[in-house]
N, C-alpha and C positions, 0 to 999 in steps of 0.2 A: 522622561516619560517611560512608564513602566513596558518591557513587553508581552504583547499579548497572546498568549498559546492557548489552543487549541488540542487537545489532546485525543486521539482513537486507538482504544486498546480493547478487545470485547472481554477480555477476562475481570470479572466487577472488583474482584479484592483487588489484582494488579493497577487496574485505573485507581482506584480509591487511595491506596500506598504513593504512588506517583503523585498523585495532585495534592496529597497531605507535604509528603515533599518540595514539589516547586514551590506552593504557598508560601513556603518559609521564606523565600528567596526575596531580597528588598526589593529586585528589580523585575521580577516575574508573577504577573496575573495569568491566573488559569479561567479564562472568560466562557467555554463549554467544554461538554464531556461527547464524545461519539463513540458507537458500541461498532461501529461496521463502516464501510468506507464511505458507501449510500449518504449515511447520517455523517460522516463528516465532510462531502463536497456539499450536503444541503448548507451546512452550521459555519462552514465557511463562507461560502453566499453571505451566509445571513451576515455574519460578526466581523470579516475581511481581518482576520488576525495576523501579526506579526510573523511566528511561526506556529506551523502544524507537527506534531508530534506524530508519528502513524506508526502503528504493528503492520508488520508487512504480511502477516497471515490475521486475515479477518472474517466474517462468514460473509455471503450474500455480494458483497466486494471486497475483495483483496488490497490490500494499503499502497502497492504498486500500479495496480487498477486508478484508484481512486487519487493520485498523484497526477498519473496521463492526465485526468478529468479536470484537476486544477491547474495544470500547469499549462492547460491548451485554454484557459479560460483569461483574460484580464484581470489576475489576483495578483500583490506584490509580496504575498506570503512567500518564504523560506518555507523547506520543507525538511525535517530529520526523520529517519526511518529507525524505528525499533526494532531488537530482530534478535531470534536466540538464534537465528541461522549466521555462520560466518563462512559460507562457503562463496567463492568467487561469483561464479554466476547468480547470486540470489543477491551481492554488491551490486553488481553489474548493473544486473537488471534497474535497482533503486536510481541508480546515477541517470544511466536511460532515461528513467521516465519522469528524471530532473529534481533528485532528492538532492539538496545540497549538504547533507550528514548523514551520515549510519553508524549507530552505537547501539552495540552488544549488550544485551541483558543481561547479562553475566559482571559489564562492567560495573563499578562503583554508581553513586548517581552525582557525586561530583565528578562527573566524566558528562555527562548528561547535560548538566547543567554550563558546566563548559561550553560544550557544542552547541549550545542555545546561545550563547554570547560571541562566541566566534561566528556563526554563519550570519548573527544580526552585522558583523564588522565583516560582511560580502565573502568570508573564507569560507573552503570544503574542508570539512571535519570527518574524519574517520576514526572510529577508536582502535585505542594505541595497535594491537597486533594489526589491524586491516591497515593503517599507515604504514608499518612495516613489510606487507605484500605488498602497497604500491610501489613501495620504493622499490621493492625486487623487482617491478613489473607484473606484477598477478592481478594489479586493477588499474581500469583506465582511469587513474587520478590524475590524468593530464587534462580531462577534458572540464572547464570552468565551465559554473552554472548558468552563465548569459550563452553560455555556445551548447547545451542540450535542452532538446526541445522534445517534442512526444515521441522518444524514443520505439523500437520496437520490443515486444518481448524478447525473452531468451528462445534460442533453439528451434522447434516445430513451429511454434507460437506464432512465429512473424507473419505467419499466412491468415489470422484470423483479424476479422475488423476487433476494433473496443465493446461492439454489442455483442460479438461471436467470444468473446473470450471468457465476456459476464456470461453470458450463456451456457460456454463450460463452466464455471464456477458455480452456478447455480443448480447445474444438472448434476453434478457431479456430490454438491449436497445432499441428493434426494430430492431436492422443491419437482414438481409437478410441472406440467406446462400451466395449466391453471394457472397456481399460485407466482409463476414468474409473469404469467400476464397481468395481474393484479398489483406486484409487485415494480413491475418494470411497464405500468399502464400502456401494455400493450394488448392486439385481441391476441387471442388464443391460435386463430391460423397464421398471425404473424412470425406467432414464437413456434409453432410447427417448423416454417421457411428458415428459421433460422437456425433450427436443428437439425433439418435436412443438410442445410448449406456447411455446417458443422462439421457432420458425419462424413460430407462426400470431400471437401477439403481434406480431413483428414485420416482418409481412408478407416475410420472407425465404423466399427458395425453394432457396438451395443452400449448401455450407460456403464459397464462394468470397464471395458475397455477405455472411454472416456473418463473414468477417476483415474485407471492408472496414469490416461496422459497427463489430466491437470496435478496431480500428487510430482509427478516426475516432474512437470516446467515449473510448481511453488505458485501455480493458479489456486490452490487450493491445498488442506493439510488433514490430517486424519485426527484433528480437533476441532475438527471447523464441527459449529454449531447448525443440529440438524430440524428443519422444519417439524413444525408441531401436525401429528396427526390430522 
């Protein structure tokens, strides 16, 4: 039986290149496309795929976000994280919050492809240099995927719940409280409490000061896709 993936990338030609790719593969269906994390815990729900593919910078939810979201729920999906980031802690973070692979954009996509067939046979896949820091020691590759559970973010981060962190992500976008109420069908005075709670956690006083913090923890990226007028 073929496997099934799931794919979240928000840049369209990047998705598009990619699923032209696996396609080819005799052993890999690509069964949805997701543009943002949101759209891939729904499309997961919906389709219960093999593995998930995630950009670990996404708008609206971040691929690390939207991982916690899966991996706290009853899915027996694998999970591999996309990532032109190869710095430690942005690793880290993925393992955390229960990615069982991270491969580099930079890599080939038979490196890709690979890490989709290894992690389906229960192994942690790193592409090749990031195997090379574990072995140093620069990433916790000791830790197997039945033994991490909804890890904590990196850094500051550990002090925010999963709705306070969507909440920098999305403040830190530009979205409105409106439109995150809308958005995250909640009212409008709840998403107020939750940006108070935000602020005074973390001694932030303005939204300017709030992108620096999510830019600096990889909550968010200065590509992230910004709401429509």
């Amino acid at each position: 039986m073929n496997t099934r993936v799931i794919l979240a990338e928000d840049h369209h030609i990047v998705r598009e290149g990619l699923v032209a790719l696996l396609q080819r593969e005799h052993d890999i269906d690509v069964v949805a496309q997701a543009r943002d994390g949101m759209e891939l815990v729904r499309l997961a729900r919906e389709y219960d795929p093999d593995v998930v593919l995630v950009d670990v910078v996404m708008p609206r939810m971040n691929g690390i976000e939207a991982m916690r979201r899966l991996r706290a729920e009853p899915m027996r999906c694998k999970m591999i994280c996309l990532s032109a980031h190869a710095e430690p802690h942005y690793v880290s973070q993925a393992l955390d919050a229960g990615a069982n692979g991270y491969v580099l954009k930079a890599s080939a996509f038979a490196e890709l492809a690979r890490g989709i067939r290894r992690v389906m046979d229960h192994q942690l896949f790193l592409s090749g240099e990031l195997a090379g820091d574990a072995l140093q020691g620069r990433l916790p590759a000791n830790k197997s995927p039945s033994a991490r559970t909804q890890g904590p973010s990196f850094g500051t981060a550990t002090r925010l719940t999963p709705r306070e962190r969507q909440m920098v992500q999305l403040l830190s976008e530009g979205y409105s409280a409106q439109q995150i109420a809308v958005q995250l069908h909640l009212s409008a005075k709840t998403v107020a409490t939750h940006r108070e709670h935000v602020f005074t956690k973390l001694h932030i006083q303005g939204i300017a000061e709030l992108t620096r913090f999510a830019l600096r923890e990889g909550i968010s990226s200065l590509d992230a896709a910004r709401p429509q007028a």
